[in-house]
PDB file of N, CA, C and O in Angstrom:
ATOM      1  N   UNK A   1      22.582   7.511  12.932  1.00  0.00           N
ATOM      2  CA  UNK A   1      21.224   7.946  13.103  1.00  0.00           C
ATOM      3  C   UNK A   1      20.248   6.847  12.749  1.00  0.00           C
ATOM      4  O   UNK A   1      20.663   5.804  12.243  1.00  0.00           O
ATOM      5  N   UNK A   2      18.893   7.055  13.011  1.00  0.00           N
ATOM      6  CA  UNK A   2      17.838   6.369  12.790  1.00  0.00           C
ATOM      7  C   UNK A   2      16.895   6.823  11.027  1.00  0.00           C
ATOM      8  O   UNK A   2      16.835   7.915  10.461  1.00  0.00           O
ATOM      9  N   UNK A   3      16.491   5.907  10.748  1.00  0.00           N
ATOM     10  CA  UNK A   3      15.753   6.503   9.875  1.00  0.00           C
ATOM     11  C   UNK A   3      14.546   5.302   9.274  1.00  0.00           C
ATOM     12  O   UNK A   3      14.711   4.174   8.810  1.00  0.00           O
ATOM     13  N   UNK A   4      12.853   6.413   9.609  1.00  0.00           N
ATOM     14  CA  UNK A   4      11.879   5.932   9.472  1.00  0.00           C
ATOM     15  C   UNK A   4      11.398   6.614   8.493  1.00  0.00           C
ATOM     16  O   UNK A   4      11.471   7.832   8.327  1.00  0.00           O
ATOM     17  N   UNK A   5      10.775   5.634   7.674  1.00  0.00           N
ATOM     18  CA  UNK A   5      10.152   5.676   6.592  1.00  0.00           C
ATOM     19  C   UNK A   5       9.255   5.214   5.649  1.00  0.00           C
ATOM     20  O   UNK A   5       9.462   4.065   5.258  1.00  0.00           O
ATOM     21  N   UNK A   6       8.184   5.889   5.117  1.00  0.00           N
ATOM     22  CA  UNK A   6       7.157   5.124   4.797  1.00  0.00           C
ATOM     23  C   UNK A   6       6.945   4.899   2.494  1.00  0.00           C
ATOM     24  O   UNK A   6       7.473   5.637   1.661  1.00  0.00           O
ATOM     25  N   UNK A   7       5.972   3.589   2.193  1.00  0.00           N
ATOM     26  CA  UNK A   7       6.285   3.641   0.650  1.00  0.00           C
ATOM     27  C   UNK A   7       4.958   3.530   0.383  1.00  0.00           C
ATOM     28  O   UNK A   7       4.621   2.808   1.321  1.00  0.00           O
ATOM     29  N   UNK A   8       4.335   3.663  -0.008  1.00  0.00           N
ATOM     30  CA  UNK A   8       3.488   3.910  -0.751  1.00  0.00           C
ATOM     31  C   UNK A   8       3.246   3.232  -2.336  1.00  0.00           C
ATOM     32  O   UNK A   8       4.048   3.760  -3.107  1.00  0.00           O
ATOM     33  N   UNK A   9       2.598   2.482  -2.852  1.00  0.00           N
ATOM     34  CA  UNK A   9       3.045   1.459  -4.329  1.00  0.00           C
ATOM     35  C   UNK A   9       1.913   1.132  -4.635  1.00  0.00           C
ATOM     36  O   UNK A   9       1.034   0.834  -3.827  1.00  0.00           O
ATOM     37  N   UNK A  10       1.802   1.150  -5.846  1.00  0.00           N
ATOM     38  CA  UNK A  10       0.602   0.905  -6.952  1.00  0.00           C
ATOM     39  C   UNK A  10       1.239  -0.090  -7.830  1.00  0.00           C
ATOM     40  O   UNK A  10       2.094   0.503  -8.489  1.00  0.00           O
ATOM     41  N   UNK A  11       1.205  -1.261  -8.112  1.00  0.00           N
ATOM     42  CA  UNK A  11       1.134  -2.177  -8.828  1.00  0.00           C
ATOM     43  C   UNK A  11       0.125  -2.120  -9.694  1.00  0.00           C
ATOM     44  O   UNK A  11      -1.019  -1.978  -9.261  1.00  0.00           O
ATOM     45  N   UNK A  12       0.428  -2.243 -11.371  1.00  0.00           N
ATOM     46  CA  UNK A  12      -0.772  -2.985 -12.037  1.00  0.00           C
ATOM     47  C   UNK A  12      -0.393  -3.203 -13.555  1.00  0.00           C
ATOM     48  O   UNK A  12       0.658  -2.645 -13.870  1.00  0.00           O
ATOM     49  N   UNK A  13      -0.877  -3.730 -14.314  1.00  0.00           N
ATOM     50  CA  UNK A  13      -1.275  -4.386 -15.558  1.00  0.00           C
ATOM     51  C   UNK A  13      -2.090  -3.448 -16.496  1.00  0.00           C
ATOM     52  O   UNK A  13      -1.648  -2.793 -17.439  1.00  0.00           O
ATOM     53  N   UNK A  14      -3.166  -3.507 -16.115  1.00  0.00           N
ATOM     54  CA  UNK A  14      -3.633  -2.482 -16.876  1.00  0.00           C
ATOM     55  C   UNK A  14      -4.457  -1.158 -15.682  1.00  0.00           C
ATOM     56  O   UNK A  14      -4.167  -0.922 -14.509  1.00  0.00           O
ATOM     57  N   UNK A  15      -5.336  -0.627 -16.409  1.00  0.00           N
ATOM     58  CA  UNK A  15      -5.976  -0.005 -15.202  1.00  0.00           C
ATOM     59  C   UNK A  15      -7.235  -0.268 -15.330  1.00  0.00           C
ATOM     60  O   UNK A  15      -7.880   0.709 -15.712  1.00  0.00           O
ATOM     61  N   UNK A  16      -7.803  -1.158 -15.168  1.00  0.00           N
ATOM     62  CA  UNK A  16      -8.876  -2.541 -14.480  1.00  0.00           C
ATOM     63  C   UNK A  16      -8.930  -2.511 -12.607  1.00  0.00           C
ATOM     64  O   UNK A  16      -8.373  -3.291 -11.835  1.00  0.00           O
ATOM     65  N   UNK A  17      -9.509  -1.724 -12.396  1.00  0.00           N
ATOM     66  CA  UNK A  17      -9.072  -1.978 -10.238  1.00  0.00           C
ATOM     67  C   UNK A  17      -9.027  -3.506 -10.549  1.00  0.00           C
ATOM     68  O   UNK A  17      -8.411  -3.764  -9.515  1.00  0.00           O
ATOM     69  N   UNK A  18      -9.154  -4.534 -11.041  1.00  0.00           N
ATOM     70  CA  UNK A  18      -9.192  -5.834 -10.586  1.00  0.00           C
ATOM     71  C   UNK A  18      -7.427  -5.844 -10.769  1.00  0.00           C
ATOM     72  O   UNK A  18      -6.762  -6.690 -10.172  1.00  0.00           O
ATOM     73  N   UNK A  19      -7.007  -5.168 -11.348  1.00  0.00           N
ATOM     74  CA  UNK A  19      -5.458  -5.440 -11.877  1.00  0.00           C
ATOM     75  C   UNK A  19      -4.524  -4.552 -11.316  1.00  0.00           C
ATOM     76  O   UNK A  19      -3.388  -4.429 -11.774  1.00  0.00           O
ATOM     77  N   UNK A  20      -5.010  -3.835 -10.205  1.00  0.00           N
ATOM     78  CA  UNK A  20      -4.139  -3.114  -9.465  1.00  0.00           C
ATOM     79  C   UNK A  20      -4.519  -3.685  -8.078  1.00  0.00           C
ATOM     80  O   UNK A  20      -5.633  -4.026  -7.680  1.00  0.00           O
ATOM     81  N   UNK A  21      -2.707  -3.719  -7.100  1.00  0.00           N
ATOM     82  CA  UNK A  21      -2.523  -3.776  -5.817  1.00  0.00           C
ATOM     83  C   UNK A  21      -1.745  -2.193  -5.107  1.00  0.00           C
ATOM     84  O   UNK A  21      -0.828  -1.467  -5.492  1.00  0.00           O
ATOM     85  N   UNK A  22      -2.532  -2.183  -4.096  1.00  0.00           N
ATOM     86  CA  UNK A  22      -1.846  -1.097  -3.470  1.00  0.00           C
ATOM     87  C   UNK A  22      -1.292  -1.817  -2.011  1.00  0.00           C
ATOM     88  O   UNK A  22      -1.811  -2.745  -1.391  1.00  0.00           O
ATOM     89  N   UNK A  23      -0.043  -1.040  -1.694  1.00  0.00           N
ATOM     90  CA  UNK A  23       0.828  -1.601  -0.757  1.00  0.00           C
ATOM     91  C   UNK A  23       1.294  -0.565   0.007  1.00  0.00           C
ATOM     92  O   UNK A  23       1.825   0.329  -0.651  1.00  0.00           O
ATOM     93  N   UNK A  24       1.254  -0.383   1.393  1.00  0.00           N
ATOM     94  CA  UNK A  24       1.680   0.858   2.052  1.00  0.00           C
ATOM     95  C   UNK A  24       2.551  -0.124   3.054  1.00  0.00           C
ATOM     96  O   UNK A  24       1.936  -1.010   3.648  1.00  0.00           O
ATOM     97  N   UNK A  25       3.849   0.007   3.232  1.00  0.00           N
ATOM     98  CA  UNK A  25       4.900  -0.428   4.032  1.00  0.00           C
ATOM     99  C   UNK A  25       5.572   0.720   4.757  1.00  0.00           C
ATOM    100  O   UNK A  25       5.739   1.855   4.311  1.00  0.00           O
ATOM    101  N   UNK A  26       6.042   0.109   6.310  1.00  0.00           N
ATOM    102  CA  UNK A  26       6.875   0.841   6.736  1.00  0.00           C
ATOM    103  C   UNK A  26       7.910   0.588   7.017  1.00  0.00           C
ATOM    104  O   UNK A  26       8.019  -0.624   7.202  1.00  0.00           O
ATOM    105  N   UNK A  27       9.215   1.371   7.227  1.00  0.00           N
ATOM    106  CA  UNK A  27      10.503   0.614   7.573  1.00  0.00           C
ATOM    107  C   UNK A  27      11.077   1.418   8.536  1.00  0.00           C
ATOM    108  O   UNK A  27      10.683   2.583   8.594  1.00  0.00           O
ATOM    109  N   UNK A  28      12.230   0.904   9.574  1.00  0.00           N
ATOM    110  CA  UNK A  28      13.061   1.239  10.512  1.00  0.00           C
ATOM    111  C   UNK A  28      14.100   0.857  10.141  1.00  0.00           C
ATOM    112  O   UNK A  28      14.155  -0.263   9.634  1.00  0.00           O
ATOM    113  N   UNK A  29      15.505   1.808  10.291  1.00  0.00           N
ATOM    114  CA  UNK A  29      16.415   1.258   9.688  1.00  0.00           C
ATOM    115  C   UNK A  29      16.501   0.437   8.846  1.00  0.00           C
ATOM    116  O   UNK A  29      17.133  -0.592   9.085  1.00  0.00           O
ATOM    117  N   UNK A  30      15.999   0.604   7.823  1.00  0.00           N
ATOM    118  CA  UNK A  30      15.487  -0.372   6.526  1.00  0.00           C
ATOM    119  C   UNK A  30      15.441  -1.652   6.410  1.00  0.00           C
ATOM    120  O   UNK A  30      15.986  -2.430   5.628  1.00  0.00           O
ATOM    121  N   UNK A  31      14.537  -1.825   7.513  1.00  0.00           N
ATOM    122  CA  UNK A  31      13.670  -3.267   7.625  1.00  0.00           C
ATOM    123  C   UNK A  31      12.773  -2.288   7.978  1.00  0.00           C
ATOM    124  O   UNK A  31      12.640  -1.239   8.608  1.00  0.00           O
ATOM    125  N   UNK A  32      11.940  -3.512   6.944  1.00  0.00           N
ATOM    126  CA  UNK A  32      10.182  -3.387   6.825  1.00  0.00           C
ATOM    127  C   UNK A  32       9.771  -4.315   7.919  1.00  0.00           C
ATOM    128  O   UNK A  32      10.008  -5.521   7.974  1.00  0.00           O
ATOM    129  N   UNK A  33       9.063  -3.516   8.861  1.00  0.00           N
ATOM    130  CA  UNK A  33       8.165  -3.972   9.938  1.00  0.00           C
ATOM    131  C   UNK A  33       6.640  -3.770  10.298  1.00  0.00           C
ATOM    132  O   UNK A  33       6.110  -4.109  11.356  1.00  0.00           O
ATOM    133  N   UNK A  34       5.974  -3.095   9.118  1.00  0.00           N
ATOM    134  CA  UNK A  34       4.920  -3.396   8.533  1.00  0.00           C
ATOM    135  C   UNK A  34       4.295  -3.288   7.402  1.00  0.00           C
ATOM    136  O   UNK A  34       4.566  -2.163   6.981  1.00  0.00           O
ATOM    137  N   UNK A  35       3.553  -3.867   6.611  1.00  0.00           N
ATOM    138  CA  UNK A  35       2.797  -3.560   5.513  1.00  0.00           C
ATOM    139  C   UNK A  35       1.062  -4.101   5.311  1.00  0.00           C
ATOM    140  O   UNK A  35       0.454  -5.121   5.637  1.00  0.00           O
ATOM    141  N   UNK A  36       0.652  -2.705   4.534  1.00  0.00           N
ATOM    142  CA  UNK A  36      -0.817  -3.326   4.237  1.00  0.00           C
ATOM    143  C   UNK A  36      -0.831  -3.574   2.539  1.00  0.00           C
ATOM    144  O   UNK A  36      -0.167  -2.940   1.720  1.00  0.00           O
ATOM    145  N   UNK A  37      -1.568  -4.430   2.326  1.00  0.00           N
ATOM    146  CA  UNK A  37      -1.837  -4.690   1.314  1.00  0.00           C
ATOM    147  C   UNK A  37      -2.928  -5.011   0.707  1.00  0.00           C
ATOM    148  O   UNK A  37      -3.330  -6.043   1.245  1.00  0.00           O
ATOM    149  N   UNK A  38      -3.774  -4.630  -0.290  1.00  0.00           N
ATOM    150  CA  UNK A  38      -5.280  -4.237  -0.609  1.00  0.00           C
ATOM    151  C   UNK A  38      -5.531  -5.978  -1.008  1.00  0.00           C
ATOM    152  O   UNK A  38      -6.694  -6.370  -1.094  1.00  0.00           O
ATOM    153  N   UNK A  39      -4.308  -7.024  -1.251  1.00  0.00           N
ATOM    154  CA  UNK A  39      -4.936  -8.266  -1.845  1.00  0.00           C
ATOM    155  C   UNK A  39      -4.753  -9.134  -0.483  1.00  0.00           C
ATOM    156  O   UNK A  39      -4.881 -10.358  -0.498  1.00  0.00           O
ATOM    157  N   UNK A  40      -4.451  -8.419   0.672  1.00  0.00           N
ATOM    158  CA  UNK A  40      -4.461  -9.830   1.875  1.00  0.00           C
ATOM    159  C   UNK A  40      -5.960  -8.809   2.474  1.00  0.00           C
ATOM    160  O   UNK A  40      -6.826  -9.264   3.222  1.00  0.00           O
ATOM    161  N   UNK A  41      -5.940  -7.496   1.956  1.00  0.00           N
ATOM    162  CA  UNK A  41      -6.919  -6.888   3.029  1.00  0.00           C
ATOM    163  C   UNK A  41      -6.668  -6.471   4.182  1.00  0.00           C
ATOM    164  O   UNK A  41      -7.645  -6.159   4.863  1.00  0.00           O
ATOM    165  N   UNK A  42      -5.192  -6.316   4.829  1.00  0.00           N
ATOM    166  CA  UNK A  42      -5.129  -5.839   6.349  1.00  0.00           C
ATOM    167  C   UNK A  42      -3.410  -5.646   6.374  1.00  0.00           C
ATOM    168  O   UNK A  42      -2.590  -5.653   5.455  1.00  0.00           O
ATOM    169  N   UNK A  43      -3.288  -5.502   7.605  1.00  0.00           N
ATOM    170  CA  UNK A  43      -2.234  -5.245   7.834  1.00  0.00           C
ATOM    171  C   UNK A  43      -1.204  -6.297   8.500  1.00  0.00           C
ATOM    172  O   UNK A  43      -1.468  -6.820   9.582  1.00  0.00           O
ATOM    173  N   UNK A  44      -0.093  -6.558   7.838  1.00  0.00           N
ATOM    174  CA  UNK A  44       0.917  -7.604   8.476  1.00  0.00           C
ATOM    175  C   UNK A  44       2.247  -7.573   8.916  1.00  0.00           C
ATOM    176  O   UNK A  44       3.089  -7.248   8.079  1.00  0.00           O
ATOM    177  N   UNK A  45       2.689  -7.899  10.291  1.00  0.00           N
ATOM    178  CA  UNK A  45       3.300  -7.353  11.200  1.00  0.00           C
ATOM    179  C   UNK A  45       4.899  -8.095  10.635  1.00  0.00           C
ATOM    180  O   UNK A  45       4.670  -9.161  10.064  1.00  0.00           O
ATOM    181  N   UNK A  46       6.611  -7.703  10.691  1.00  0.00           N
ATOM    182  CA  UNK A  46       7.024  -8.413  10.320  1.00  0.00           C
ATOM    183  C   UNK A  46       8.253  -8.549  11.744  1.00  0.00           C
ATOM    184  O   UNK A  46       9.130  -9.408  11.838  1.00  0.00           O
ATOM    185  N   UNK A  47       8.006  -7.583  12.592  1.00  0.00           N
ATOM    186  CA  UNK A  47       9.040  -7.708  13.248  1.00  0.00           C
ATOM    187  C   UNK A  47       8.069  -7.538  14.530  1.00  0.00           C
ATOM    188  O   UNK A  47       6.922  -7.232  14.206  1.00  0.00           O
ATOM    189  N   UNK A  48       8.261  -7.656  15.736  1.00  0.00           N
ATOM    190  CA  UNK A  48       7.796  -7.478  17.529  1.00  0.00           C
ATOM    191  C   UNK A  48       6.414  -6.506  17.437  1.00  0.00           C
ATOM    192  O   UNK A  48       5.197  -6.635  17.577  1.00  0.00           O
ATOM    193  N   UNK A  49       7.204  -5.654  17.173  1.00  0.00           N
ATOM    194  CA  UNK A  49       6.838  -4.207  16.880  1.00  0.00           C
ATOM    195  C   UNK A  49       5.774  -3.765  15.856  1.00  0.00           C
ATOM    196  O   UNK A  49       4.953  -2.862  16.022  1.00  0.00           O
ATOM    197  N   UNK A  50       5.927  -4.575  14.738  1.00  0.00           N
ATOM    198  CA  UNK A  50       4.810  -4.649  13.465  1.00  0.00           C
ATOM    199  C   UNK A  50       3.961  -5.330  14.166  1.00  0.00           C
ATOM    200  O   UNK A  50       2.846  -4.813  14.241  1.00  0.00           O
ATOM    201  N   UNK A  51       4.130  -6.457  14.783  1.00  0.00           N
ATOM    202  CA  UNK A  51       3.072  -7.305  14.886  1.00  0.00           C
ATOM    203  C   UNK A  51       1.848  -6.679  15.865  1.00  0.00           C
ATOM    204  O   UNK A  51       0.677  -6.963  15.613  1.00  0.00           O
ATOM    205  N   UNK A  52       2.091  -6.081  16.642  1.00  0.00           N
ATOM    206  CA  UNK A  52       1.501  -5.412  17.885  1.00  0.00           C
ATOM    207  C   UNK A  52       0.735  -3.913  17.230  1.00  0.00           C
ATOM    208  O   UNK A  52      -0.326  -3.384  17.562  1.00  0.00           O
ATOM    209  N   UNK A  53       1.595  -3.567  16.341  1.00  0.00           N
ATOM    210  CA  UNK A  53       0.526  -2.289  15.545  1.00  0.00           C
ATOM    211  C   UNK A  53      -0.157  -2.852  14.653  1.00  0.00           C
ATOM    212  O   UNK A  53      -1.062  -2.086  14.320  1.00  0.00           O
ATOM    213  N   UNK A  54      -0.193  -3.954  14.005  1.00  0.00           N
ATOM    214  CA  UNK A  54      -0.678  -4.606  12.985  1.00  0.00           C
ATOM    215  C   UNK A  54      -1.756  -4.747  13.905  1.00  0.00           C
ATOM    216  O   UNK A  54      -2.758  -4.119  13.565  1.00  0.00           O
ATOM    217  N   UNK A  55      -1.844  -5.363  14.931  1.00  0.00           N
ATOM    218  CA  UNK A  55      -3.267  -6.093  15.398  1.00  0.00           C
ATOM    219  C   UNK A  55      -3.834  -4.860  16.122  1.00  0.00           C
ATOM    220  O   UNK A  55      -5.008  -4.946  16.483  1.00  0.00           O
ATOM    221  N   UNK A  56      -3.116  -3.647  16.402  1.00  0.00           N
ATOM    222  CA  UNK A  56      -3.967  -2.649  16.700  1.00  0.00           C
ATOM    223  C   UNK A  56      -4.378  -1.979  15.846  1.00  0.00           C
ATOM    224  O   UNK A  56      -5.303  -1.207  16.099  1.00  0.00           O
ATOM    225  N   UNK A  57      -3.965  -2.034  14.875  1.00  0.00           N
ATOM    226  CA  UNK A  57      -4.413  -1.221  13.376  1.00  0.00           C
ATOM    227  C   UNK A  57      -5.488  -1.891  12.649  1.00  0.00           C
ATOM    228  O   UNK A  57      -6.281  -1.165  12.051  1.00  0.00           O
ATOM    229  N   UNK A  58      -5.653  -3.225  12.599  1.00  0.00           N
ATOM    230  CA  UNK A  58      -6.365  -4.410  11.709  1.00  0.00           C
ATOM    231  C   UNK A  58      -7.693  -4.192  12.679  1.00  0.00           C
ATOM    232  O   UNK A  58      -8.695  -4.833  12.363  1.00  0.00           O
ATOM    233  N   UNK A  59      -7.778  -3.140  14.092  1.00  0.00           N
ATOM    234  CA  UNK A  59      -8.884  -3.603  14.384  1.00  0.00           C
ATOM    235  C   UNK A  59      -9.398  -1.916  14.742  1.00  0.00           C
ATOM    236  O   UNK A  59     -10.331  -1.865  15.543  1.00  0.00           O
ATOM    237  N   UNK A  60      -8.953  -0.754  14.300  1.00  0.00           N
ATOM    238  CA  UNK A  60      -9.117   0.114  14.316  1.00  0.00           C
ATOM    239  C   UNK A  60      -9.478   1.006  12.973  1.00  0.00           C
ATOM    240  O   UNK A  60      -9.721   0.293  11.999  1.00  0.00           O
ATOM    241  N   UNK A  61      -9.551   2.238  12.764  1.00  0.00           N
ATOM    242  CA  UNK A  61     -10.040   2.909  11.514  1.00  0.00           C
ATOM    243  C   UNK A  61      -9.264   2.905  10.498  1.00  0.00           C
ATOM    244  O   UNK A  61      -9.533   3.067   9.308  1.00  0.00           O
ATOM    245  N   UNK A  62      -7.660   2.591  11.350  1.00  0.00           N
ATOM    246  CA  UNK A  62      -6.914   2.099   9.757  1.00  0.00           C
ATOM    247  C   UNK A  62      -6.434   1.805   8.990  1.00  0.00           C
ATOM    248  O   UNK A  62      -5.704   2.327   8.147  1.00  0.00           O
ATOM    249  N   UNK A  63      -7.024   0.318   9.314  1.00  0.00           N
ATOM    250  CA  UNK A  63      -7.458  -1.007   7.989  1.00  0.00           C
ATOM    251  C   UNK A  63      -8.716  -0.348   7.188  1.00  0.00           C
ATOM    252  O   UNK A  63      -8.736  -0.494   5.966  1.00  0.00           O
ATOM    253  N   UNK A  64      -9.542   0.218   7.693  1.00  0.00           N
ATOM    254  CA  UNK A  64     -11.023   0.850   6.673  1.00  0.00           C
ATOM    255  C   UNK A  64     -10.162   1.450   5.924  1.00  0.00           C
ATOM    256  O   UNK A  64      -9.868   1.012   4.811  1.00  0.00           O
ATOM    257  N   UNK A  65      -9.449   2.937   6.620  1.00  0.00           N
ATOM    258  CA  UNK A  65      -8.947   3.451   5.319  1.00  0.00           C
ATOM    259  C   UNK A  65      -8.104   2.835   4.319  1.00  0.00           C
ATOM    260  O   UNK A  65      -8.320   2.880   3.108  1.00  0.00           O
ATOM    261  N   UNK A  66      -7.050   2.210   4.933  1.00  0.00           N
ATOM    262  CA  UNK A  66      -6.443   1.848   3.689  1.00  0.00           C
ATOM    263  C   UNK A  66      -6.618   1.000   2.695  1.00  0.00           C
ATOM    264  O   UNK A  66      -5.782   0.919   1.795  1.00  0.00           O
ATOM    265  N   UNK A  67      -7.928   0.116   2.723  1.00  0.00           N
ATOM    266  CA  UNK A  67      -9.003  -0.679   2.460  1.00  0.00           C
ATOM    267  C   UNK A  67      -9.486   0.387   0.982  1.00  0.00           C
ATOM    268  O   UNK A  67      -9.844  -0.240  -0.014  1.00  0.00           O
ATOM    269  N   UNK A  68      -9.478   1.884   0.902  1.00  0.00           N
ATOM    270  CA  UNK A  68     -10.261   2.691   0.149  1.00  0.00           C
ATOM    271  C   UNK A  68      -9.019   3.104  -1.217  1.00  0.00           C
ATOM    272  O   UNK A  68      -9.186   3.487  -2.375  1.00  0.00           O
ATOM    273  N   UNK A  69      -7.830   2.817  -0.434  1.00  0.00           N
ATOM    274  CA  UNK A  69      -6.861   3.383  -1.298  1.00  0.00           C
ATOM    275  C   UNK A  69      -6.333   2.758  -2.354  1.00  0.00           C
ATOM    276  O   UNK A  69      -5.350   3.196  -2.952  1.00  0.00           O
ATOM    277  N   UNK A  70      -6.945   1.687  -2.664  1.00  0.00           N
ATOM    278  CA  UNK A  70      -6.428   1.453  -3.920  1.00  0.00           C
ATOM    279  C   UNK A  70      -7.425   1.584  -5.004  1.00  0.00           C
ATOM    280  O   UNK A  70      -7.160   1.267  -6.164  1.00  0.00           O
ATOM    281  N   UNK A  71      -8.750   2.121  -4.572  1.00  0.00           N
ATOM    282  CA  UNK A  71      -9.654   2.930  -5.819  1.00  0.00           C
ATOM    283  C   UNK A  71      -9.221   4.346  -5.812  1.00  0.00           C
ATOM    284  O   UNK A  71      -8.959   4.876  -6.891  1.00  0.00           O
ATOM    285  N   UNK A  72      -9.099   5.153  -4.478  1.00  0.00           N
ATOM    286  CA  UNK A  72      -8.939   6.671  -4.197  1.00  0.00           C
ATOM    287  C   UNK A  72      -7.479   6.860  -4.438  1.00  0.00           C
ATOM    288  O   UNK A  72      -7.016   7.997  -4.530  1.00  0.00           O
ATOM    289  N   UNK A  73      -6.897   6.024  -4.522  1.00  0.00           N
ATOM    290  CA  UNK A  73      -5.346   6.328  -4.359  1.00  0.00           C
ATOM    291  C   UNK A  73      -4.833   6.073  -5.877  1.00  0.00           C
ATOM    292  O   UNK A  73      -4.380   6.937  -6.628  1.00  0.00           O
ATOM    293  N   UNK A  74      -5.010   4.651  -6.169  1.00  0.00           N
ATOM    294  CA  UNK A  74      -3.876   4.020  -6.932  1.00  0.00           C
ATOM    295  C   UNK A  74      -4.821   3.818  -8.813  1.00  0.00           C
ATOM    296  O   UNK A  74      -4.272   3.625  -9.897  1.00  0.00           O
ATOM    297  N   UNK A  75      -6.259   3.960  -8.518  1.00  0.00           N
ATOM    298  CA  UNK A  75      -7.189   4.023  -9.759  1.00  0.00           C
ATOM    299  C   UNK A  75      -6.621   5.705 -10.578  1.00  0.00           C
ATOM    300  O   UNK A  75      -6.471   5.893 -11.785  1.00  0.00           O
ATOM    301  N   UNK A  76      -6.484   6.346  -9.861  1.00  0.00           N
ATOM    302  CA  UNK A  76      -6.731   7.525 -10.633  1.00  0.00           C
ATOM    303  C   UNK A  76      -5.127   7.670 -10.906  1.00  0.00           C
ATOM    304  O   UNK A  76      -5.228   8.577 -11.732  1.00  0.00           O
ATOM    305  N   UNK A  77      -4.185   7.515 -10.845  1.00  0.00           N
ATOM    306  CA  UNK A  77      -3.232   7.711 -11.011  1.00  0.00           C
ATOM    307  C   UNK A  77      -2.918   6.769 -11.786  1.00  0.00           C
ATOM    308  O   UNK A  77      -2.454   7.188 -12.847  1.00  0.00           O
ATOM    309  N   UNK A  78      -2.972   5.701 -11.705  1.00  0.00           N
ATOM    310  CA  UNK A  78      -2.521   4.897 -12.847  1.00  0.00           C
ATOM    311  C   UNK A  78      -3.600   4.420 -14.054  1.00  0.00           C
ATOM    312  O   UNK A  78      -3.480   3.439 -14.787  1.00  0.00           O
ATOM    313  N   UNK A  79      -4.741   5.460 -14.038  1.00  0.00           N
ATOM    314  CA  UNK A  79      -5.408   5.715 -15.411  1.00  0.00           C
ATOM    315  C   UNK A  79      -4.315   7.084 -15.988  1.00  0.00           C
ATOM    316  O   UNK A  79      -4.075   7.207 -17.190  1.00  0.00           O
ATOM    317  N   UNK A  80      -3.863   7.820 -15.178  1.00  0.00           N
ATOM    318  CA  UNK A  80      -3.005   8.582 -16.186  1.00  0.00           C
ATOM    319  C   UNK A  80      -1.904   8.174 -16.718  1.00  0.00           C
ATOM    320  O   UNK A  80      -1.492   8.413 -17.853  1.00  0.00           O
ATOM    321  N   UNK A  81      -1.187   7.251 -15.493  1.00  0.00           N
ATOM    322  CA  UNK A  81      -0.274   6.912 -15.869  1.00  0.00           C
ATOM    323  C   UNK A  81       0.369   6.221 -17.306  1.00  0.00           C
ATOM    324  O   UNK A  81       1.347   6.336 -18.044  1.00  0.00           O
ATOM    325  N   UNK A  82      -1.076   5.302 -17.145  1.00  0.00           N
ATOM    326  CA  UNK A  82      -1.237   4.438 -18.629  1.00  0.00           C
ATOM    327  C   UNK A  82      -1.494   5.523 -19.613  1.00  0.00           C
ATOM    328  O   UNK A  82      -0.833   5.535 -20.651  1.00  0.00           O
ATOM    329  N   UNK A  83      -2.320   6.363 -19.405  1.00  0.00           N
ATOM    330  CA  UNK A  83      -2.821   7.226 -21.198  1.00  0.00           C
ATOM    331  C   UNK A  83      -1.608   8.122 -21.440  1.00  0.00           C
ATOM    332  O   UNK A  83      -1.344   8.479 -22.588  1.00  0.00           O
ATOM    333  N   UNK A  84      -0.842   8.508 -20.371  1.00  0.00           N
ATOM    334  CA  UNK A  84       0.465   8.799 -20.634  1.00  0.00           C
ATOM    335  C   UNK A  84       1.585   8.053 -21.299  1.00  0.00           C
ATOM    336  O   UNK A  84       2.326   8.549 -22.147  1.00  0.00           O
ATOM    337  N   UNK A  85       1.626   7.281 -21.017  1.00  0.00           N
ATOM    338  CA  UNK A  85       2.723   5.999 -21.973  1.00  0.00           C
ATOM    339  C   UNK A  85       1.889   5.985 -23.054  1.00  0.00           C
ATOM    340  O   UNK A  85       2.190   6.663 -24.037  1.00  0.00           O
ATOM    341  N   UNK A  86       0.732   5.226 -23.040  1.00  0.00           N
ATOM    342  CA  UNK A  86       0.161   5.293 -24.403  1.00  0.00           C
ATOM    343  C   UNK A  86       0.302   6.347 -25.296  1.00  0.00           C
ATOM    344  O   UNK A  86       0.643   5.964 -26.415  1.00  0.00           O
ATOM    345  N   UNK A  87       0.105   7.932 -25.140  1.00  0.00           N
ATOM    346  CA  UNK A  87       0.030   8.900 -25.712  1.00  0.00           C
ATOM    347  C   UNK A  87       2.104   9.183 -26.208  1.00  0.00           C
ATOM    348  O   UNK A  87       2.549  10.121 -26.870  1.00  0.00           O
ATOM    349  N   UNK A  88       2.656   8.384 -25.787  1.00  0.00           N
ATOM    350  CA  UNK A  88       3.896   8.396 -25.753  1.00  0.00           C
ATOM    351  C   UNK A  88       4.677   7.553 -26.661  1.00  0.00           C
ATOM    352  O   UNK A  88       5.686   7.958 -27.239  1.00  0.00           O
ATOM    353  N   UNK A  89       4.128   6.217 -26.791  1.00  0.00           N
ATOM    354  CA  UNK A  89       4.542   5.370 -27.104  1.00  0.00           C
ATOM    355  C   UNK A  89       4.035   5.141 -28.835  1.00  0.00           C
ATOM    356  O   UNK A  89       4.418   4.155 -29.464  1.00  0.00           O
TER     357      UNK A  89
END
């Protein structure tokens, strides 16, 4: 069988937005053939197929959105994340 699938990732240090990356990748048969990433700003193609949605995506609504998700997405979750360990540790 086939299998597509998408990741979703919050990187960070502390929870500073300057110190968090968010990363949304996709894979086909587990190769990654695209990913966005909040520190290149867009989307980058890795296989035929990435490359061609990448440049239709980088020029459509969404690169904006995913442009938003690492304050809406990856800020609020990894302020808990941290006061959770802290409150733990």
């Amino acid at each position: 069988g086939f299998l597509h699938y998408m990741v979703d990732n919050c990187e960070f240090n502390s929870s500073k937005l300057n110190d968090i990356e968010f990363t949304e990748s996709y894979y086909y048969n587990k190769l990654e053939f695209i990913r966005f990433s909040s520190s290149v700003g867009k989307f980058v193609g890795y296989t035929e197929h990435g490359i061609k949605n990448a440049e239709r995506w980088n020029n459509g609504p969404e690169v904006i959105a995913r442009r938003g998700f690492k304050e809406s997405y990856c800020l609020n979750n990894v302020g808990n994340d941290v006061e959770s360990a802290l409150t733990k540790s």
